[in-house]
C-alpha positions in Angstrom: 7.8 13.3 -20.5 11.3 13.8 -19.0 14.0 10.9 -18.3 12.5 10.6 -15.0 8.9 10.0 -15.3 9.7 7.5 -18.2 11.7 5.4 -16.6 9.0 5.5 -13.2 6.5 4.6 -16.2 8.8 1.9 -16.9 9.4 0.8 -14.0 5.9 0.6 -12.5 5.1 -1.5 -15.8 7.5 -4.1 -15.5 6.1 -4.6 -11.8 2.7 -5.4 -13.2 4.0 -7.5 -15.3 3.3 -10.7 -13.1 -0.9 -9.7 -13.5 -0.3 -11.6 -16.6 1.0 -14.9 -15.7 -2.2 -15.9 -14.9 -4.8 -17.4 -16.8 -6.2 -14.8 -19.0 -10.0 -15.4 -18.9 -12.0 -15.7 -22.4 -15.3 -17.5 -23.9 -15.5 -19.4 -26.5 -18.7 -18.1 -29.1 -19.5 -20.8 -32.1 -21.4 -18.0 -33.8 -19.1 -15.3 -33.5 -17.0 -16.5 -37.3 -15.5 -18.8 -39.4 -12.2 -18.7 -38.2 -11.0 -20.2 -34.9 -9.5 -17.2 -33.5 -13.0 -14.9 -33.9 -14.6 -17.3 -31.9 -12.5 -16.6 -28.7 -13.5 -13.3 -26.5 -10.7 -12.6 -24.0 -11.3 -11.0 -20.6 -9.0 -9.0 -18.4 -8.9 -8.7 -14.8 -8.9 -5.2 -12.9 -5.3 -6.1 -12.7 -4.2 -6.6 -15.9 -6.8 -3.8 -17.0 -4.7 -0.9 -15.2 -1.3 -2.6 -16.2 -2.4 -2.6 -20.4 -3.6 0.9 -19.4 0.0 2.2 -18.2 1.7 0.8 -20.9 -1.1 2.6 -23.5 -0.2 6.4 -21.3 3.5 5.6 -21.6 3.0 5.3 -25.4 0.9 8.0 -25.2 3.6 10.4 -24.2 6.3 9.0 -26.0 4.7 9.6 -29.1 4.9 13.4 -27.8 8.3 13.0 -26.5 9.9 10.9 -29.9 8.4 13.8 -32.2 9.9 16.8 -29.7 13.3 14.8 -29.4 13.3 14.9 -33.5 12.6 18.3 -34.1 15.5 19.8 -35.7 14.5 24.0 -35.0 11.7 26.1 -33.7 9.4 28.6 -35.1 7.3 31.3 -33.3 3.6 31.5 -34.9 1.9 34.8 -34.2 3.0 37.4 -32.0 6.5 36.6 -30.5 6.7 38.9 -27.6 6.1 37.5 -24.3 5.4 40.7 -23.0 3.7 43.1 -25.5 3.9 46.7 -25.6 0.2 47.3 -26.3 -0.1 49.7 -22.9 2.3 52.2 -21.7 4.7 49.8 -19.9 6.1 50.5 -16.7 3.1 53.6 -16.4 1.6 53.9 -12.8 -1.7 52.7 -12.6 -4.1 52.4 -9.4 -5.1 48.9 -9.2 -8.1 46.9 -7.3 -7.8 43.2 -6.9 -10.8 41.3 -7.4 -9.9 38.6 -4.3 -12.1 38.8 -1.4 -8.5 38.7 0.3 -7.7 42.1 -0.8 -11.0 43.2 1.3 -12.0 46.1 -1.8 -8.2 48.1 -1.2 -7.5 50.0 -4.2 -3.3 49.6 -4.3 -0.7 51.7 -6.5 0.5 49.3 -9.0 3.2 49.6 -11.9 2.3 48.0 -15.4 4.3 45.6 -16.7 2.6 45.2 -19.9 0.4 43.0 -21.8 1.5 39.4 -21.1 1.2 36.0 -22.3 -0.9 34.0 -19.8 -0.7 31.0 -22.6 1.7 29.1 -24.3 0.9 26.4 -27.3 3.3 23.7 -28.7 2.4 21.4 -32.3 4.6 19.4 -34.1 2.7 19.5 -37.5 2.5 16.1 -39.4 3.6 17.7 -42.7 6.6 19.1 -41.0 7.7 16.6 -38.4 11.2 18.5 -37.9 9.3 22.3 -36.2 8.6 22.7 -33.3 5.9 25.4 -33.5 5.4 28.0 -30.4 2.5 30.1 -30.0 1.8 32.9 -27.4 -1.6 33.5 -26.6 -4.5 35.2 -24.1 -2.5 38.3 -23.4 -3.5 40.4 -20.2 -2.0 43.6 -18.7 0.2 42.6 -15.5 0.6 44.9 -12.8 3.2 44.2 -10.1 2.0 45.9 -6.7 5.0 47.2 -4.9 3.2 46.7 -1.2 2.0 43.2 -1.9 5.5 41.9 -3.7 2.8 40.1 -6.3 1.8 40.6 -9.6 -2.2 41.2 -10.7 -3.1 40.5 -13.9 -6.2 42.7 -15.3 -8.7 40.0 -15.6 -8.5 39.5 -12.0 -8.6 43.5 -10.6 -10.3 46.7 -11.5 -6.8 49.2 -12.6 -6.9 52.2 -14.6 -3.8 54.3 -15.4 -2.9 57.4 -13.2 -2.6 60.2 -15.3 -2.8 63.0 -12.6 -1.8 63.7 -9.1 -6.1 64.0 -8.9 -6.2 60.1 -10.3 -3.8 59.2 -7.3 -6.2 60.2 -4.8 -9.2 58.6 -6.6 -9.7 55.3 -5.3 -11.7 52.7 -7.2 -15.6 52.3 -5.7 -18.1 50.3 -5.9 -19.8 53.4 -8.1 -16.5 53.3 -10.4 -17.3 49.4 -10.9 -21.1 49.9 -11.2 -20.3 52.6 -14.1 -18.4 50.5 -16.0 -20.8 49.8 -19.8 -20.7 45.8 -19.3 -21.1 45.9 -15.5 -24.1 47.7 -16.3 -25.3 45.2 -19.0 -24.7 41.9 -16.7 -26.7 43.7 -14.2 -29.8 44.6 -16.8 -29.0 41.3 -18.0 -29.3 39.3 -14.2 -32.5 41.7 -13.5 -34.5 40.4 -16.5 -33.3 36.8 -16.0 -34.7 37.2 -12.8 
C-alpha cells in the first residue's frame, strides 16, 4: 500500500464510523457460561459489517507495508537476470502469434531473450530486515518490428532462422501438426473422445 491508498483507507473508515453509534444488537444466552460476559452474543448490522471489514483489509496491508518499510537491504534468490541469455539473444527468428487477431501470419521477429514473466517478494519471519526478490516463469520474448509489440513464446509458434531457406518457410498448420506434443494432445483428445 502506497501513502495514497492508506490514507483513502483511512479516510473511508472514519466515515463509517457513525454505523456504530447505534445500538449494537446482541442476545442474551443463560446457558452459554458462567461468566456474565459469555452470556452476551453481539450482532452487527450490514453496516457496521463492511466498516469492521475495512478496518481488518487496512491492517491487512499494513502488516505488508510496516515489514517492507523495515527492511534494511535486499537479496536476489535464484537467478538474478531479468532477461536470461539461455537463447541466442537478438537472433532473427520467424514468429507466429497464437491470437486469432494475427489471422495465422507468420511475422519476422528478433529475440530478446528468455524473460522473467514473474516476480516474487517475502519478508521471512526469521529475518524481518530482507527483502527477498525472486524471478521466475521465464519465456523467450520476441519483439516484431511490423507490429511494434512484443510475443512471448508461450503465446506464438517461432523458430530461429538459420538460413535464407528458413526466411522463406513460413509456419503451417502442418509445421504445428508436426510438433511431438501437438501430436500427443491430439492422440490424447481422439481417445477421450
Amino acid at each position: 500500500m502506497d501513502n495514497k491508498e492508506i490514507k483513502e483507507s483511512i479516510d473511508k473508515i472514519k466515515s463509517n464510523m457513525h454505523y456504530f453509534d447505534s445500538i449494537i444488537s446482541y442476545d442474551y444466552d443463560k446457558e452459554a457460561g458462567d461468566a456474565y460476559e459469555d452470556r452476551i452474543k453481539y450482532y452487527l448490522n450490514k453496516q457496521q459489517k463492511d466498516a469492521v471489514k475495512e478496518v481488518l483489509n487496512l491492517l491487512q496491508g499494513l502488516s505488508w507495508q510496516l515489514a517492507l518499510n523495515n527492511t534494511k537491504k535486499v537479496v536476489v534468490d535464484g537467478d538474478p537476470d531479468t532477461i536470461r541469455k539461455h537463447y541466442k539473444n537478438g537472433a532473427p527468428v520467424k514468429i507466429r502469434p497464437c491470437g486469432e487477431e494475427y489471422k495465422d501470419k507468420t511475422y519476422f521477429g528478433i529475440l530478446i531473450g528468455d524473460v522473467a514473466l514473474s516476480i516474487s517478494e517475502s519478508i521471512q519471519k526469521d529475518d524481518p530486515n530482507t527483502l527477498h526478490i525472486k524471478r521466475s516463469m521465464y519465456n523467450p520474448a520476441i519483439f516484431i518490428p511490423e507490429l511494434k509489440e512484443i510475443v512471448y513464446g508461450c503465446g506464438s509458434w517461432w523458430g530461429e532462422i538459420e538460413s535464407e531457406e528458413d526466411l522463406k518457410e513460413v509456419i503451417t498448420e502442418d509445421t504445428i501438426n508436426n510438433i511431438w506434443y501437438v501430436k500427443m494432445l491430439t492422440a490424447l483428445n481422439k481417445e477421450v473422445r
